[in-house]
C-alpha positions as CSV (number, residue, x, y, z in Angstrom):
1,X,128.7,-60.5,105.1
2,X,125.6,-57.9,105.2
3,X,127.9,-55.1,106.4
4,X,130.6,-55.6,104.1
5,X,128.2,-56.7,101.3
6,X,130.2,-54.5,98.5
7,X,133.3,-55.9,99.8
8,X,132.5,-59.5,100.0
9,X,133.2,-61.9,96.9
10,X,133.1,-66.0,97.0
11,X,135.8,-67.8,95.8
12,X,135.4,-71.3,95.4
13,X,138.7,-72.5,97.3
14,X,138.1,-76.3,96.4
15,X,139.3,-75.6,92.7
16,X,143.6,-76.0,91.5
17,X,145.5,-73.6,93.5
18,X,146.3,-71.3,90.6
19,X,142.6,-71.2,89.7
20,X,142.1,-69.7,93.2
21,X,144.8,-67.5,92.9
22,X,143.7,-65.9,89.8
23,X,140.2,-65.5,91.3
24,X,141.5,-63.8,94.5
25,X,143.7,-61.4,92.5
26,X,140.3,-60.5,90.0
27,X,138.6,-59.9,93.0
28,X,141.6,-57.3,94.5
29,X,141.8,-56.0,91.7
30,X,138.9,-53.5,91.8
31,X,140.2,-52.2,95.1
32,X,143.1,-50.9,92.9
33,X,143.5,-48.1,90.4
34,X,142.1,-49.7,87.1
35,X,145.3,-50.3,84.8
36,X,146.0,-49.1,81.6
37,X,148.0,-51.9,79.5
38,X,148.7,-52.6,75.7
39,X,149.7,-55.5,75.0
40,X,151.9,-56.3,71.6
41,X,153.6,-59.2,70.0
42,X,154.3,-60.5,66.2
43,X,152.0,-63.4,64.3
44,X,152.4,-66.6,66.3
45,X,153.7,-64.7,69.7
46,X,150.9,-66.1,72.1
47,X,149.8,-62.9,72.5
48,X,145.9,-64.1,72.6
49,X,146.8,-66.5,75.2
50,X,148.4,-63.9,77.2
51,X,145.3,-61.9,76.9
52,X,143.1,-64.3,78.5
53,X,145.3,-64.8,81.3
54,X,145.5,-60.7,81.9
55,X,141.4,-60.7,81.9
56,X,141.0,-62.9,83.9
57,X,144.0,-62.0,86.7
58,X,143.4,-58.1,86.9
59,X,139.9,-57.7,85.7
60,X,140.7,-55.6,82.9
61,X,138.1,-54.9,79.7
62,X,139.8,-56.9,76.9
63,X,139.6,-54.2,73.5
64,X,141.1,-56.4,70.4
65,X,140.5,-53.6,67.1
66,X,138.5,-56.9,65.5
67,X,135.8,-57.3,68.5
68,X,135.6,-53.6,68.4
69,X,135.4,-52.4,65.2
70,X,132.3,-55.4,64.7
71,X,130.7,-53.9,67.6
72,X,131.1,-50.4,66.2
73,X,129.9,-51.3,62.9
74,X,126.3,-53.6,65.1
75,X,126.1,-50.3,66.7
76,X,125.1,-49.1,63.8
77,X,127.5,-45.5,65.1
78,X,129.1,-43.1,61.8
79,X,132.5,-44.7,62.8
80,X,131.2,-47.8,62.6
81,X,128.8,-47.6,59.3
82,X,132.0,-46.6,57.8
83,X,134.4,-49.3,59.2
84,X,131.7,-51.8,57.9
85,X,131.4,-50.3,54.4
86,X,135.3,-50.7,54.0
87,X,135.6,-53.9,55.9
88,X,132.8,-55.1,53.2
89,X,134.8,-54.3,50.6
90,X,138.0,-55.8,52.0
91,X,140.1,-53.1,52.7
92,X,142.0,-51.9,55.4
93,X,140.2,-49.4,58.1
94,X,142.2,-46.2,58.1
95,X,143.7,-44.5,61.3
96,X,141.2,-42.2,61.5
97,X,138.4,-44.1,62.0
98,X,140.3,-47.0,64.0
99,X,141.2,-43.6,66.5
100,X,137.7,-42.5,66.3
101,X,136.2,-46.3,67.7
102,X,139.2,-46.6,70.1
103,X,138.5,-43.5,71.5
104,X,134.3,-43.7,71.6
105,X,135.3,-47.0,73.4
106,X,138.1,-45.9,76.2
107,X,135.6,-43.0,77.5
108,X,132.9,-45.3,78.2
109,X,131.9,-45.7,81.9
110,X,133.0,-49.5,82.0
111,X,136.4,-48.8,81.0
112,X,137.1,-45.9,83.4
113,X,135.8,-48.4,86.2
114,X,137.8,-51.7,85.3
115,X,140.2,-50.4,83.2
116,X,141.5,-51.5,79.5
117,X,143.7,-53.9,77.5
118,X,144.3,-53.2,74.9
119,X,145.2,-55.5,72.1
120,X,146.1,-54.7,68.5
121,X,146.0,-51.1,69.1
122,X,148.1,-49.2,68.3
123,X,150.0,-50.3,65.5
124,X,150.7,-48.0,63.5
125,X,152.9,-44.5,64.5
126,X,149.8,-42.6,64.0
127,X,147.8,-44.3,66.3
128,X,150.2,-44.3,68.6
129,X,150.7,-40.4,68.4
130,X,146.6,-40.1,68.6
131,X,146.9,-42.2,71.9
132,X,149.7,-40.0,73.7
133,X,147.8,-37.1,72.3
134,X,144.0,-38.4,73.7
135,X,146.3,-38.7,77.4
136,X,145.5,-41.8,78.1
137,X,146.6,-42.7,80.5
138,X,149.4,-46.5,79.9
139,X,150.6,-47.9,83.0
140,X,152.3,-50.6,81.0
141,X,153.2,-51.7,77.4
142,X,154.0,-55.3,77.2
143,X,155.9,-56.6,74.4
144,X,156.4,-60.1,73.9
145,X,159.9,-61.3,72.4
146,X,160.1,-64.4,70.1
147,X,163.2,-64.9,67.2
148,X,161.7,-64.4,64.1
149,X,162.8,-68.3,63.1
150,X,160.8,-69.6,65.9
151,X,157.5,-67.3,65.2
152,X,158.1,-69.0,61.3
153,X,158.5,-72.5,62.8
154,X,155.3,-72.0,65.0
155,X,153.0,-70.2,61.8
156,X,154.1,-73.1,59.2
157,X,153.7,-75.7,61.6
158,X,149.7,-74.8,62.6
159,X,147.1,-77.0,61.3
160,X,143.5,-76.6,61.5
161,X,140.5,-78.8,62.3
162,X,137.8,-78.0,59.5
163,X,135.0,-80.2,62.0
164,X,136.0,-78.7,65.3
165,X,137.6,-75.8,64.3
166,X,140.6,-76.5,66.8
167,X,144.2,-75.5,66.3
168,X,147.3,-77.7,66.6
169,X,151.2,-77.4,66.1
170,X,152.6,-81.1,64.1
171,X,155.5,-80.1,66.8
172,X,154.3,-78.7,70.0
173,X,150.8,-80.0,69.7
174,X,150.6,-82.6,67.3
175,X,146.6,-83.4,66.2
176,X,145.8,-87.0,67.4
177,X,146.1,-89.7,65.4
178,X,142.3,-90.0,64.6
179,X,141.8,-86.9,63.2
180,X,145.7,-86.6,61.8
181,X,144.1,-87.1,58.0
182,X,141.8,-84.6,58.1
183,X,143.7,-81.1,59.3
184,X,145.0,-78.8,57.2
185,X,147.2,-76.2,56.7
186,X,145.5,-73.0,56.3
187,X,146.2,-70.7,53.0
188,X,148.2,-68.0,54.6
189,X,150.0,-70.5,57.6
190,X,153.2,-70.0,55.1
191,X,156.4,-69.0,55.0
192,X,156.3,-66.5,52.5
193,X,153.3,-64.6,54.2
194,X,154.6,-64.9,57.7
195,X,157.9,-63.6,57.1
196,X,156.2,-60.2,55.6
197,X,153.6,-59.9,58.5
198,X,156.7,-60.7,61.3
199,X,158.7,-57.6,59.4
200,X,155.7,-55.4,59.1
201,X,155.4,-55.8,62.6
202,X,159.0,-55.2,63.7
203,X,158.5,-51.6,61.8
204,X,155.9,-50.5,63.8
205,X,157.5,-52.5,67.1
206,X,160.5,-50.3,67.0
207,X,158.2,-47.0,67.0
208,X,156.4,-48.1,69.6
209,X,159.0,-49.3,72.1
210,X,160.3,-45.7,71.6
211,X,156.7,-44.2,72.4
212,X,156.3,-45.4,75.3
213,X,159.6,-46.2,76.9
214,X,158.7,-45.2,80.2
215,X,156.9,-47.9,80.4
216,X,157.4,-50.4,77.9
217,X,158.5,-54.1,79.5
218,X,159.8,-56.7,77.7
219,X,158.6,-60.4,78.4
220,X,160.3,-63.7,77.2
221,X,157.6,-65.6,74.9
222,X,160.4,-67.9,73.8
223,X,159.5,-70.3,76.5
224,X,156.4,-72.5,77.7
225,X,153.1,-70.3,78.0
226,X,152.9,-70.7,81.3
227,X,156.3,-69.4,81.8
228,X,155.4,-66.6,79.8
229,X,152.4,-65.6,82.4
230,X,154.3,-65.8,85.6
231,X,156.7,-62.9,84.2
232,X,153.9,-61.2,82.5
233,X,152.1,-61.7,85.7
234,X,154.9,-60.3,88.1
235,X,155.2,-57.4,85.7
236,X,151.7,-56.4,86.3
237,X,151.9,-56.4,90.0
238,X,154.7,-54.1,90.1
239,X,151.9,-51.7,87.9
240,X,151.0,-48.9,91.0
């Protein structure tokens, strides 16, 4: 152990067999070129569940645009004094400044070491353009594929613990029966406003699968999330 001291990592081998797994590919994964992925999927995809299980397999920095942009903003940096002003306000934080904090973020030393995910970013054509043009460097752009009914079923169907702040489905995770009285549906969990986001999204999905063909990959999210990660998961490994 003393000699290969930078080598050496502990994994606890009496946890569940995946749990292991997912340690011992965290652990390989700094021997590897850190990987460059962006994630993208409609409201409702499971993309945030995805997300957790990429951190924690490869090793990779998780960037969402919210954690960032709050960061920028604590950080007290120009970009971020402005994203604050107009988040205050409740507006939307142009291009520009969303490029400027992505970028300020991607060339920090952490990044270049472990590598990114990125998640929420780009989504607009401009964005993506400033992100070929910055030459980062994408080994992968996952896209997560659900039917549009389905995404609507899942958003309408969320309910919402005010005590404990938990989610659940009245279909595919139904609240127990104890606490059944007291969720509720949250103002924009509705037809109407899901319908626009899932098309807003399918505009800016269309660019972006032709951005980065090369190496955009397609992932089933129709299907148990578990399900989802192994082919998420095998698509990752195939990443050189």
């Amino acid at each position: 152990k003393n000699h290969y001291k930078l080598q050496f990592v502990g994994v606890d081998g009496s946890q569940p067999v995946n749990d292991v797994w997912t340690k011992v590919k965290g652990a390989i994964s700094v021997l590897r070129k850190p990987l460059g992925i962006i994630i993208s999927g409609p409201p409702a995809s499971g993309k945030g569940t995805q997300c957790e299980n990429i951190k924690e397999g490869y090793g990779v920095i998780h960037l969402s645009t919210g954690d960032m942009l709050r960061a920028a903003a604590k950080a007290g940096t120009e970009v971020g004094k402005i994203a604050e002003e107009i988040m205050a306000k409740g507006g939307l934080v142009p291009d520009d400044v969303m490029i400027k904090i992505i970028t300020e973020r991607l060339n920090q030393d952490d990044i270049k070491k472990k590598g990114f995910l990125l998640d929420g970013f780009p989504r607009t054509a401009a964005q993506a353009e400033a992100l070929i043009d910055m030459g980062i460097e994408i080994d992968i752009c996952l896209f997560l594929e659900v039917p549009d009914e389905e995404l609507v079923e899942r958003v309408v169907g969320r309910r919402l613990d005010p005590d404990t702040g938990a989610i659940y489905h009245m279909k595919y995770k139904p609240p127990p029966a104890e606490i059944a009285g007291r969720v509720v549906q949250r103002k924009d969990d509705n037809e109407e406003t899901a319908k626009t986001r899932i098309e807003k999204y399918r505009k800016v999905e269309s660019y972006l699968k032709s951005a980065f063909g090369d190496v955009a990959q397609e992932i089933e999210g129709n299907i148990p999330p578990a399900e989802v990660w192994k082919l998420t998961d095998a698509a990752l490994a195939e990443c050189k």
